[in-house]
C-alpha positions in Angstrom: 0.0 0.0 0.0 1.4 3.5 -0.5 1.0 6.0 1.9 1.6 9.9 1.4 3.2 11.4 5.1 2.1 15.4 5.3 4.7 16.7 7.8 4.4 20.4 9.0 7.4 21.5 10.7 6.9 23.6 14.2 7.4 27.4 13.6 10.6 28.9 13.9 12.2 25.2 13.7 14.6 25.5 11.0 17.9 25.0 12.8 16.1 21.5 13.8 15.9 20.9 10.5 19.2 21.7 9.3 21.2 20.0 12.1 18.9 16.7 11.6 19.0 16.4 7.8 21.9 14.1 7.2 20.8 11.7 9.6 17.3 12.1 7.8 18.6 12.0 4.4 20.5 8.4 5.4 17.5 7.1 6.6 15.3 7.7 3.7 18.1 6.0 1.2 18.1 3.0 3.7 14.4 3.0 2.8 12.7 1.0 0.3 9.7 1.8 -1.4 10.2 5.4 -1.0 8.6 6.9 -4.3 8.7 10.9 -3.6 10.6 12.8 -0.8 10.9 16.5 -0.3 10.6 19.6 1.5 7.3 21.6 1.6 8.5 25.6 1.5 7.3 28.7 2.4 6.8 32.0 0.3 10.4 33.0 0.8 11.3 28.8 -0.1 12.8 28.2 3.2 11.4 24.4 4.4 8.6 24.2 6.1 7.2 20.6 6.1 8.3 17.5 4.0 5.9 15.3 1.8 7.0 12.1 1.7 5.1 9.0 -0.8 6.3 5.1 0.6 5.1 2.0 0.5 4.1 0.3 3.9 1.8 -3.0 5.0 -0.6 -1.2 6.2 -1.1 1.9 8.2 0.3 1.0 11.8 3.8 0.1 9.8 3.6 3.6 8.2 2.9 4.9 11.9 6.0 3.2 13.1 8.4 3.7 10.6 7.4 7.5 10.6 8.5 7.1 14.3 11.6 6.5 13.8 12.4 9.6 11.4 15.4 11.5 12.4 13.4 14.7 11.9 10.1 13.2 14.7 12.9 11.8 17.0 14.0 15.7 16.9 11.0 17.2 17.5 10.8 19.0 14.5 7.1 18.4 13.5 4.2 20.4 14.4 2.0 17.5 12.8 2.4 14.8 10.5 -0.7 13.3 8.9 -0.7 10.2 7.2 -3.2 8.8 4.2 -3.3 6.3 2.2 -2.0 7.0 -1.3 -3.5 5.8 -4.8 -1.9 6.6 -7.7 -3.9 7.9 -11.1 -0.8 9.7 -13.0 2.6 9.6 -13.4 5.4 7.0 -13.9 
């Protein structure tokens, strides 16, 4: 099943972000079935959020493996929501 993860970054976290993304970034590529993975941005493009599309069991996997994201260990999310994903276009 794919899931798309809507993460919203808490205000004024951007050093969070910064300091974290290596350790993110390794994570993801140690990831299979990622299919899309990037920063959300603001008006002035500074990151903001991250919209991620992967491929999980079912939703409590998705729930646990989005537990374990450098950036949520960090405390860098506001929210994350998490939906389940079909997809119509594109390769």
């Amino acid at each position: 099943m794919l899931f798309a993860f809507v993460c919203t970054d808490k205000p004024d976290a951007l050093d969070i972000r910064r300091a974290n993304r290596p350790a993110h970034l390794e994570w993801l590529d140690s990831t299979p079935g990622v299919y899309i993975a990037g920063p959300l941005l603001d008006e002035g493009q500074t990151p903001c959020g991250s919209i991620l599309i992967v491929e999980h069991e079912d939703l409590e996997a998705a729930r646990q493996w989005a537990a374990q994201d450098p950036y949520a260990q960090a405390g860098l999310f506001e929210s994350v929501a998490i939906r389940e994903w079909k997809k119509v276009i594109g390769q």
